[in-house]
C-alpha positions as a Python dict, from the first residue, in 0.01 Angstrom:
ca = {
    (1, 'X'): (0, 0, 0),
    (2, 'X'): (131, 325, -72),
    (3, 'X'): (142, 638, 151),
    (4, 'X'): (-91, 832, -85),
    (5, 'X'): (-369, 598, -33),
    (6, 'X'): (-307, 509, 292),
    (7, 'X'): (-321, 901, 383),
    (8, 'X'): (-695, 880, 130),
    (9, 'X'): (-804, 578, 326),
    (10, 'X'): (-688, 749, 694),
    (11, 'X'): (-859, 1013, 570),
    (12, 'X'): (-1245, 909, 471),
    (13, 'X'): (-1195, 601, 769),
    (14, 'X'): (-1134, 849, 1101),
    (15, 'X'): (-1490, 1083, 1016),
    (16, 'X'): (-1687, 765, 967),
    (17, 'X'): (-1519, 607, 1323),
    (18, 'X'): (-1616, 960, 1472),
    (19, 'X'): (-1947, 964, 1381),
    (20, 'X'): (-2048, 610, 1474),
    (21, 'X'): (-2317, 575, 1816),
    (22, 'X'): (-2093, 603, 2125),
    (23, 'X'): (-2182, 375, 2426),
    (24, 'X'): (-2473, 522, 2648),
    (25, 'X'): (-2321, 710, 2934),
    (26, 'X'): (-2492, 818, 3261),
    (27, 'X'): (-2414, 1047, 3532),
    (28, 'X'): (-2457, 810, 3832),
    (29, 'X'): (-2543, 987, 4226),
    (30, 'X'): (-2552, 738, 4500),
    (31, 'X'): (-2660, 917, 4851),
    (32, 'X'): (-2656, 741, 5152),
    (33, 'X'): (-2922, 712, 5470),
    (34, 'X'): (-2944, 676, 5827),
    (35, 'X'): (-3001, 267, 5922),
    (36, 'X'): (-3248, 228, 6168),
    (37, 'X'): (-3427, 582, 6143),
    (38, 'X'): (-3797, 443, 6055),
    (39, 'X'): (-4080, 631, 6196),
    (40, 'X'): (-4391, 434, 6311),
    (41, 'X'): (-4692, 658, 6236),
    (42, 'X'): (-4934, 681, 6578),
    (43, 'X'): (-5168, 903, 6432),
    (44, 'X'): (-5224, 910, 6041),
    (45, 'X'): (-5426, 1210, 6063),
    (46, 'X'): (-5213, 1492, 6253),
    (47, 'X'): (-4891, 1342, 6131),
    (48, 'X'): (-4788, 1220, 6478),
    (49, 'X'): (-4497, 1040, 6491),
    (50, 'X'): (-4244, 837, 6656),
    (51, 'X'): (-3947, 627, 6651),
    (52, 'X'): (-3871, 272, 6494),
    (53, 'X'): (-3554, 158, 6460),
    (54, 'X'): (-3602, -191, 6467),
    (55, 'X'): (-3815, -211, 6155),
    (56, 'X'): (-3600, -281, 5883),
    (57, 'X'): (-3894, -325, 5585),
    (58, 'X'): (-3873, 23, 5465),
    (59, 'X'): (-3572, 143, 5619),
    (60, 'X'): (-3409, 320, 5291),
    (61, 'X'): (-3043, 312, 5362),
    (62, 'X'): (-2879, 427, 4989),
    (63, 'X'): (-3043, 544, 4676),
    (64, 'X'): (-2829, 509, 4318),
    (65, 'X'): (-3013, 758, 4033),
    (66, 'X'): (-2808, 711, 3704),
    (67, 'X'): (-2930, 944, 3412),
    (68, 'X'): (-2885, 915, 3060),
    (69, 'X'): (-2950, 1031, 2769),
    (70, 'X'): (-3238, 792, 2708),
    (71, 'X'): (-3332, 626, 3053),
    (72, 'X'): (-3345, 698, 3387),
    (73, 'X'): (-3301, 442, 3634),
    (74, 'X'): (-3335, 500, 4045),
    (75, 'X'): (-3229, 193, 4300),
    (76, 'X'): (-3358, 189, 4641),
    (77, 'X'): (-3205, -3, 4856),
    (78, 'X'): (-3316, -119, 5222),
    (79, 'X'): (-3161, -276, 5494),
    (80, 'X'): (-3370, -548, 5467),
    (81, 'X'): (-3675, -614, 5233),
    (82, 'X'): (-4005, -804, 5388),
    (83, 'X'): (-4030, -1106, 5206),
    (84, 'X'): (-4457, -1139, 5235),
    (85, 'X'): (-4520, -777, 5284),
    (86, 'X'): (-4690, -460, 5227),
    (87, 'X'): (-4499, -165, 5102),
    (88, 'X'): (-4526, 123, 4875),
    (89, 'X'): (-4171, 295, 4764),
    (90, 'X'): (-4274, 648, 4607),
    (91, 'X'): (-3971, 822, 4355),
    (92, 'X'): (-4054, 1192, 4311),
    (93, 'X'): (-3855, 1302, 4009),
    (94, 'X'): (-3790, 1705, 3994),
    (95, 'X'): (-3707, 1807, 3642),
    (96, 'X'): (-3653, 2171, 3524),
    (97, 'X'): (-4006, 2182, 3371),
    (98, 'X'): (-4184, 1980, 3634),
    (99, 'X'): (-4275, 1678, 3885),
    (100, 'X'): (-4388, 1364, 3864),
    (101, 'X'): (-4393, 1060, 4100),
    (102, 'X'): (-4315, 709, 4040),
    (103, 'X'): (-4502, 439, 4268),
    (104, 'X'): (-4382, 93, 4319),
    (105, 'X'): (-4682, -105, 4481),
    (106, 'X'): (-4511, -457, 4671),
    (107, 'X'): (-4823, -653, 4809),
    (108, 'X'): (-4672, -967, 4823),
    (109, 'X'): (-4637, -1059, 4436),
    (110, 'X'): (-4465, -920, 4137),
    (111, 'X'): (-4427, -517, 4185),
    (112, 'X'): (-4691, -314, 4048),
    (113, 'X'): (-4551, 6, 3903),
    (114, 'X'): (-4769, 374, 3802),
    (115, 'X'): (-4631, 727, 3659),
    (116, 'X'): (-4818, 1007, 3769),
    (117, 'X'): (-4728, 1386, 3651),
    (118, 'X'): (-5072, 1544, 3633),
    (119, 'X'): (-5309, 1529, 3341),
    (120, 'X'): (-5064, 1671, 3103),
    (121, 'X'): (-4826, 1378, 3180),
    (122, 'X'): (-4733, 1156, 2872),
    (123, 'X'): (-4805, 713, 2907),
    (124, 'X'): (-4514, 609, 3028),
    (125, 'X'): (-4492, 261, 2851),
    (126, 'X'): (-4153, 225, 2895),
    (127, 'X'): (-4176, 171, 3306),
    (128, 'X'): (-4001, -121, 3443),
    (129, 'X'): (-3987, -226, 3816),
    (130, 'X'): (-3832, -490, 3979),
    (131, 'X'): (-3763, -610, 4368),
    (132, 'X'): (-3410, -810, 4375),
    (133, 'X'): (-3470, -942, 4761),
    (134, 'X'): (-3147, -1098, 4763),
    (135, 'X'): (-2979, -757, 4759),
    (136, 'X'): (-3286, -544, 4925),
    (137, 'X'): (-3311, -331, 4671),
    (138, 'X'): (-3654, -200, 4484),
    (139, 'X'): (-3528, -25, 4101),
    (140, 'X'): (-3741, 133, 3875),
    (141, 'X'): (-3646, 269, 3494),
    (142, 'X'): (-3803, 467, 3229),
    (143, 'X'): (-3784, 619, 2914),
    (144, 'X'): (-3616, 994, 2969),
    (145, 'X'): (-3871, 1093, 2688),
    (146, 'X'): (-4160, 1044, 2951),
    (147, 'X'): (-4012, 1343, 3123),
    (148, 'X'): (-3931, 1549, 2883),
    (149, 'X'): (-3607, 1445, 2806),
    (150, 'X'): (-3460, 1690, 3100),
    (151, 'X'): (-3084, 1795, 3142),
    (152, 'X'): (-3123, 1728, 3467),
    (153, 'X'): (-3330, 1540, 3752),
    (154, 'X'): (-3362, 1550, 4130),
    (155, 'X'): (-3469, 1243, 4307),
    (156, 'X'): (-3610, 1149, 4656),
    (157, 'X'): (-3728, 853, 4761),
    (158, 'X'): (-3976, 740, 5039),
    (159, 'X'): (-4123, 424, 5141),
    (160, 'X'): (-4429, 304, 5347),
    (161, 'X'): (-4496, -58, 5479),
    (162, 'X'): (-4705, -228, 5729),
    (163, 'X'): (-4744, -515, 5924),
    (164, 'X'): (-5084, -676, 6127),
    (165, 'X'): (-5048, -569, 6433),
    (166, 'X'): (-5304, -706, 6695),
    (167, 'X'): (-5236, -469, 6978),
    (168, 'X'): (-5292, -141, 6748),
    (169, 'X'): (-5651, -34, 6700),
    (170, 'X'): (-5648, -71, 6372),
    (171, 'X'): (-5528, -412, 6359),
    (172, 'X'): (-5231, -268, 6121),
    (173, 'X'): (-4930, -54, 6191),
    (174, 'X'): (-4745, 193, 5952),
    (175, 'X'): (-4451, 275, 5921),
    (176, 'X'): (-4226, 472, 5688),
    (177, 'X'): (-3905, 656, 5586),
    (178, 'X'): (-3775, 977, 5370),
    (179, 'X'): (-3440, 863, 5210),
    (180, 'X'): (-3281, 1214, 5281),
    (181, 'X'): (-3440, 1306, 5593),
    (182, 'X'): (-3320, 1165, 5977),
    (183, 'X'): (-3574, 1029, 6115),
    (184, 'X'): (-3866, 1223, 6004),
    (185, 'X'): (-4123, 1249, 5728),
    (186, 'X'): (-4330, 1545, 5574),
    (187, 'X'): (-4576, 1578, 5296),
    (188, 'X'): (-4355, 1624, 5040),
    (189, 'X'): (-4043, 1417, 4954),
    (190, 'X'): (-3719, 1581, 5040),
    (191, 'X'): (-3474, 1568, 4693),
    (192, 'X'): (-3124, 1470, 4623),
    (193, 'X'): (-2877, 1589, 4458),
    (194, 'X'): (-2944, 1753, 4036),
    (195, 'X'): (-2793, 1415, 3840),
    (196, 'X'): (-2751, 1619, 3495),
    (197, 'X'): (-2765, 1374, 3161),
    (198, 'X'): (-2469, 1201, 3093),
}
């Protein structure tokens, strides 16, 4: 081969290389938790609360948010999953245009996952959930389009379980967590850290 048409073939090979689909990257932000600071809920109604620290069912200890271009995927993880439970792990997503929530229903059988953002929101077809009890974690992904394809997202994560209870009135007691809040819970999901699109 010459060095003429080696320097033609260098030449129309390195554009094409440049221009071929680079591997998906994502901006990954683990945060950590407090272990063992659960809240047991006495009274639903006024928000009265108080300690738990022995219930390890929805005690959120590390959340993992990686965002790409085209998904975004959240991991929960809990010291230590029920295995026949009742639970409910909410992800409120913050992007720069709006909010939406994704629920993760556990009752016992395969997780039941919902998108909500309003009545504007798009389907969300492309939401996945799954429970990996080995590891005590709860993960959902979706599509970044059903957000709007932001630049960036904050997440926060909370979780509510239960357990029969024969010595509570109700017969059933509640408990819950805020993944970045110590040992307290509010209306509103506290968020993490922006994760901009990798």
């Amino acid at each position: 081969m010459s060095r003429r048409f080696g320097s033609r073939l260098l030449t129309a090979v390195v554009p094409a290389v440049l221009l071929l689909p680079t591997a998906a990257h994502a901006e990954k932000v683990v945060t950590e938790d407090a272990e063992g600071d659960v809240v047991r809920l006495v009274d639903v109604d006024e928000g009265e609360t108080v300690p738990a620290p022995d219930y390890a069912g929805v005690d959120l200890v590390r959340t993992s948010v990686a965002h790409s271009a085209r998904r975004l995927s959240v991991s929960a993880h809990f010291r230590g999953l029920e295995r026949d439970p009742f639970q409910i792990t909410v992800i409120r997503v913050k992007t720069p245009q709006k909010s939406y929530e994704i629920i993760v229903e556990r009752l016992g059988g395969k997780p039941i996952a919902s998108f909500e953002g309003g009545r504007k929101a798009p389907e969300c077809r492309g939401l996945k959930a799954k429970i990996d009890l080995g590891a005590d974690v709860v993960t959902a992904a979706l599509p970044t389009a059903c957000l709007g394809a932001p630049r960036w997202v904050q997440v926060g994560v909370g979780a509510v379980g239960g357990s029969e209870d024969p010595a509570s009135p109700d017969g059933f007691t509640v408990y819950a967590d805020d993944a970045h809040r110590v040992g307290e819970i509010r209306d509103n999901i506290a968020l993490g850290p922006r994760v901009r699109r990798g």
